[in-house]
N, C-alpha and C positions, 0 to 999 in steps of 0.2 A: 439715443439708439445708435449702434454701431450702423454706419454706412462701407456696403464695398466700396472698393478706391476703383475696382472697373466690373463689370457684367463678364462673367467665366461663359465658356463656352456651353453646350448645352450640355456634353457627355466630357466632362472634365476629367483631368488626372487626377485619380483621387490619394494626395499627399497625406502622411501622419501627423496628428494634431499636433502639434508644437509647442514647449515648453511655455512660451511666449502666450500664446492661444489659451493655455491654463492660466498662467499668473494674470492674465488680465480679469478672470472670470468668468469665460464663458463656462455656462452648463453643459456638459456635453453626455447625450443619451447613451445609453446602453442598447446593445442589435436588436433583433427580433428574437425573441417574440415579441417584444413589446410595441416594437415597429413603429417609432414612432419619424416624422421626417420634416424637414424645414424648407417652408417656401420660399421662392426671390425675397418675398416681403421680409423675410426674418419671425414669422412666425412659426411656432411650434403644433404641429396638431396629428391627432394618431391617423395611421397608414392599417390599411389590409394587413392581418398578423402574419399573411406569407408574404409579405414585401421583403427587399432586400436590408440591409442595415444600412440607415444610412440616419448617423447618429451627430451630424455637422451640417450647416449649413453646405449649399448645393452639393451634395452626395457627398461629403467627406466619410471616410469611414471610421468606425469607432475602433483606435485602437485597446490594448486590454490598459492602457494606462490610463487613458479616457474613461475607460470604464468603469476602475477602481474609484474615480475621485466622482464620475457622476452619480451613483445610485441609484438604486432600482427604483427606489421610495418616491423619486421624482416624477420618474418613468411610468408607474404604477398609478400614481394620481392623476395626470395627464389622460392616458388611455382608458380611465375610468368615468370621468368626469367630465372628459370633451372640451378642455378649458382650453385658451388660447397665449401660449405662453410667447414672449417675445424676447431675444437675448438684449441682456440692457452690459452696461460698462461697470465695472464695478472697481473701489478702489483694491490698489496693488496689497495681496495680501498671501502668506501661504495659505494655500488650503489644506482644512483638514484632512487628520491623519487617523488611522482606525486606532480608537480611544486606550488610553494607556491602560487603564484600569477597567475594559471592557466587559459588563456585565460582573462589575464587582471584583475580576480576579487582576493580577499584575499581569506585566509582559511574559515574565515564567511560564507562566501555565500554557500560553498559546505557544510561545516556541516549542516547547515539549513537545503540543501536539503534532506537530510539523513533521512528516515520516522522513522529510529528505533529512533531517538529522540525525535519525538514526542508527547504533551502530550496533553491532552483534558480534562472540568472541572475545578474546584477552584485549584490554587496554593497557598501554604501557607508554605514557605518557613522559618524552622525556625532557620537556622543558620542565618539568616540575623533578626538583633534584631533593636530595636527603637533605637532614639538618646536617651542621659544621660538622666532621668528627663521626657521623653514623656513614657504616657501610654495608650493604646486605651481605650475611651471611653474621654477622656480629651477635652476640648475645642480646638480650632486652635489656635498659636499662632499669635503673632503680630510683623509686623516690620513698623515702622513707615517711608515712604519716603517725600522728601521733593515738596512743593508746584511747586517750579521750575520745576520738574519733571515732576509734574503732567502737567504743562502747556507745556514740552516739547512733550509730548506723545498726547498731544489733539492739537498742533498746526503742528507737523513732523509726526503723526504716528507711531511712534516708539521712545525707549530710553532705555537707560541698564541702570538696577537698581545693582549696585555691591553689593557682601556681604551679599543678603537676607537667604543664603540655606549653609552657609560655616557647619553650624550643619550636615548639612543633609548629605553631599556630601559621605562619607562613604558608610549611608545609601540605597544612590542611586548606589552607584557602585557594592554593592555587590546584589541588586535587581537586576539591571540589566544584571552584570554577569550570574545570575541566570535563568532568563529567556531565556539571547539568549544561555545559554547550556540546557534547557529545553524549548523551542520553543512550542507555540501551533500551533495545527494547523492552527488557521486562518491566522497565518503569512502569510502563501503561497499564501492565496486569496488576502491578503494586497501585498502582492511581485509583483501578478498578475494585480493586478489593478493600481498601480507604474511603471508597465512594467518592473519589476526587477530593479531598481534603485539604489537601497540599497544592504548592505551585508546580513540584517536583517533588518527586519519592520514590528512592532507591531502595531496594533490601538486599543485603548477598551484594555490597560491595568486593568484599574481598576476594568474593569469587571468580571476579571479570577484570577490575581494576588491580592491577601491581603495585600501585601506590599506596593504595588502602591497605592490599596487604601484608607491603612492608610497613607501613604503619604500627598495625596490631603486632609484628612479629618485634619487632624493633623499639618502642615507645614503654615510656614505666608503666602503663595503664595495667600489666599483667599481675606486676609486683602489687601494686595498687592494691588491684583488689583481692588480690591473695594475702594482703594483710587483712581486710575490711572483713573478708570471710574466713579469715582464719586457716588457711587452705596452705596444701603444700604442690598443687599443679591446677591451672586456671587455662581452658579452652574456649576460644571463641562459638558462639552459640550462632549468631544472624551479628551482624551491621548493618545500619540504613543510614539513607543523608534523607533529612526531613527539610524545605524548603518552602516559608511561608503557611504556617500551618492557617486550616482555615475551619469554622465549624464544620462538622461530619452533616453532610442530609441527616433529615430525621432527629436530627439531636437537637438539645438546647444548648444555647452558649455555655451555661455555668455548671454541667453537668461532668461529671468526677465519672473517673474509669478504672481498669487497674492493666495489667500487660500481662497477663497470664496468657495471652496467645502467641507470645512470643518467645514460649519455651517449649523443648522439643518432647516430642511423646517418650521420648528415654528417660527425659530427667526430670527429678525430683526439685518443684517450682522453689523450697525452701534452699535449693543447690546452687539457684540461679538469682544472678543479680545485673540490673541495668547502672550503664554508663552513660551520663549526656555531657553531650562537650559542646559547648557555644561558641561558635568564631566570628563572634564580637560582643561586643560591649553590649548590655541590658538597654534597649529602650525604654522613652519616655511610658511611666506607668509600669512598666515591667512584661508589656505585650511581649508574646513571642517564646516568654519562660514560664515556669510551671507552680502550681499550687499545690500541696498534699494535706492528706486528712490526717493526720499526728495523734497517736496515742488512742487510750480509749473513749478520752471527755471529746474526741471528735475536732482538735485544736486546728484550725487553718493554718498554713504556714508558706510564706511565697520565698523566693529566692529571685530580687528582684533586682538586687544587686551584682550579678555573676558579671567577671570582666575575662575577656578571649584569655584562656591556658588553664581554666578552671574547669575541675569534674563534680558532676553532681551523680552520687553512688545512690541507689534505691531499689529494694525490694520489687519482686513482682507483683506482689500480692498489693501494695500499698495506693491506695486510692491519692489520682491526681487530676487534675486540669491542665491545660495551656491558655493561658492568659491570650483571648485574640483580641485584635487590634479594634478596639471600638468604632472605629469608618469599616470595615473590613477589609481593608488592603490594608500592604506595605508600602505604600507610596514609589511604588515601581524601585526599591532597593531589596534585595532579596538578603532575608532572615533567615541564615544555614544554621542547620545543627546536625554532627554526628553522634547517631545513638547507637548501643550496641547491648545485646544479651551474652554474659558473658558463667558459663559455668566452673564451678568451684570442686573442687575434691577435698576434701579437707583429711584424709590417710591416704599413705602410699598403696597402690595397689594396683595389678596388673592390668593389662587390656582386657584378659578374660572376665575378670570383677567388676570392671569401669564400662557399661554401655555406651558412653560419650566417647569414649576414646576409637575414635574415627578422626578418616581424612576430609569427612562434612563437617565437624568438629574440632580445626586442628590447635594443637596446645601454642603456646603462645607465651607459658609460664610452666618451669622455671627456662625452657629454652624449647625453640621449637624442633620437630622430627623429619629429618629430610623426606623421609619417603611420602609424608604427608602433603609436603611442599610440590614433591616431583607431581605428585596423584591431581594437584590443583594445577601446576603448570600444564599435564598434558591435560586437563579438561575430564580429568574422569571422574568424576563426584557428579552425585546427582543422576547417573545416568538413564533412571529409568523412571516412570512415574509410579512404579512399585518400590521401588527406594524412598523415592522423596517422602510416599505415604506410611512409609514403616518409620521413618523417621521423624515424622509432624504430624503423624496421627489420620482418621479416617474423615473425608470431606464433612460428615456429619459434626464431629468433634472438628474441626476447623473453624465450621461455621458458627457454632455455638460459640466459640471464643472471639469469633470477629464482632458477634452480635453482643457482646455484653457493649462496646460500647454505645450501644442503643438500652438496652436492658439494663446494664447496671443501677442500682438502687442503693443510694446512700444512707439509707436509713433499715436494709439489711447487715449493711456494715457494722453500722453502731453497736446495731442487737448483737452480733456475733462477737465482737471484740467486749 
């Protein structure tokens, strides 16, 4: 049992618990209410719940550091129970820290929730620079894929294109890093309408982030898929950073979906196709990347080998899974992926013809249009919530698409196809 080295006066100065004073072990209580107080003896026992806090040996008081490491839990059983607790020495150790993977999710997800990190407005982050050789305001690049490809992607719905973004990948990791330690707000509305799924989830990068959306203006991903759909002008539809994907509430782990929510009430779901870009390498088992229903005999088919500069092109309509992590975390290293709905024209034809052709929608292929550029720089897209619902449809039709991935049914698929 710890002994004082002398008897303190009776209304002492009451000093902050000290580093030293933790590492040794002592327990130190949480204030009132809990109220609980320690005698000369070095016993613990509970106090009238309006007594003052006095959470240390003779009246020390409990600072918030003291606080975090002692627990209510302690506290609670104590004042419940009337039991007599006495501080004993314990060997040198750190004390615990609030658990990495608490309540099942990584570190992610709670920084997120953290308002002080929150930021609202343009981000334009400038340690994170272009690739060698790109400058804003330059045309798109180009990667040429092959015919096979194309006929893979319009015959199966999907098909990995390797190697298109190996320039970028840099690029995209320190954007990304960037964002999820400066989170906007509307993450949370995205978190919220995911059901919290993710550790982090962005949608409408390109419309707060400059990096992103020199990204889309600038990277071959346009030409890409303006071969894949055969098109001769390709507009960005939505972008999101997916982080950690996690099962949906309600759902089951093994349960297949499709993205037809992710295209706009203007266009034609067969007009639109997703992009997922993975900035790293496939983990053990392939957690983290994705599975699809193939063809009409219903074929599984995973892509479990994708290594960072690789696109995986896919239909809307085309039923998929993500592979989660059997523990269910990532072991506190965070799984990025940029996804993106990307719409396709496939004849030339004017603004008046082309509903997509908006500054919510800006082209991106065969080169972008400044005025569309300037409309995003000064923040005027989106501006009303009569906008945003002429453009993505009426909350009832929103939620109906959010809800298939609850609803979806695998075995309506089949019948159909």
């Amino acid at each position: 049992m710890l002994q004082p080295a002398m008897r303190l006066p009776a209304q002492p100065v009451q000093p902050q618990a000290s580093r030293a004073s933790l590492r040794a072990g002592l327990v130190l209580l949480p204030p009132a209410p809990h109220g609980l107080f320690c005698s000369d003896s070095g016993a613990m026992r509970p106090r009238n719940l309006g007594g003052a806090c006095q959470g240390a040996p003779h009246g020390w008081p409990c600072s918030k550091k003291a606080l975090r490491h002692a627990g209510c839990r302690a506290a609670a059983v104590a004042l419940l129970s009337g039991a007599t607790w006495r501080w004993r020495a314990r060997p040198h150790r750190r004390l615990p820290r609030f658990s990495r993977q608490a309540l099942g999710r990584d570190p992610r997800f709670w920084r997120t929730l953290d308002p002080r990190r929150w930021t609202s407005g343009l981000q334009d982050p400038a340690t994170v620079r272009l690739p060698s050789g790109v400058q804003r305001g330059d045309p798109p690049q180009h990667f040429a894929i092959t015919e096979e490809q194309v006929h893979t992607f319009e015959r199966d719905g999907v098909v990995l294109i390797r190697g298109v973004l190996c320039d970028w990948m840099d690029f995209l990791q320190q954007a990304s890093l960037h964002q999820m330690e400066n989170p906007q707000v509307s993450a949370i509305l995205t978190s919220l309408r995911t059901f919290f799924s993710m550790d982090y989830i962005q949608a409408g990068l390109f419309l707060t982030n400059s990096r992103f959306h020199d990204f889309w203006h600038h990277s071959p991903l346009g030409h890409v898929a303006a071969q894949a759909m055969r098109a001769e002008e390709v507009r960005l539809v939505v972008d999101q950073l997916n982080v950690n994907p996690h099962c949906p509430m309600f759902t089951e782990v093994d349960k297949f979906h499709t993205d037809v929510g992710v295209t706009s009430a203007l266009a034609r779901k067969t007009d639109v196709l997703r992009c997922w870009i993975p900035l790293e390498k496939a983990r053990e088992q392939g957690r983290g990347t994705l599975e699809f229903i193939v063809g009409d005999d219903g074929e599984r088919r995973r892509f479990e080998q994708v290594e960072p500069g690789d696109v995986l092109l896919f239909s809307t309509s085309i039923p998929h899974r993500v592979l989660f992590p059997p523990e269910g975390n990532y072991g506190g290293h965070d799984r990025c992926v940029v996804i993106a709905s990307l719409h396709a024209t496939r004849s030339s034809s004017s603004a008046e013809d082309n509903p997509m052709a908006l500054a919510e929608f800006p082209r991106i292929y065969p080169e972008s249009i400044a005025s569309e550029v300037a409309a995003r720089n000064e923040q005027r897209l989106y501006s009303t919530l009569q906008q945003y619902l002429r453009l993505w449809g009426s909350p009832s039709a929103l939620l109906d698409e959010w809800l298939q991935f609850i609803t979806y049914n695998e075995a309506d698929h089949v019948e159909k196809t």
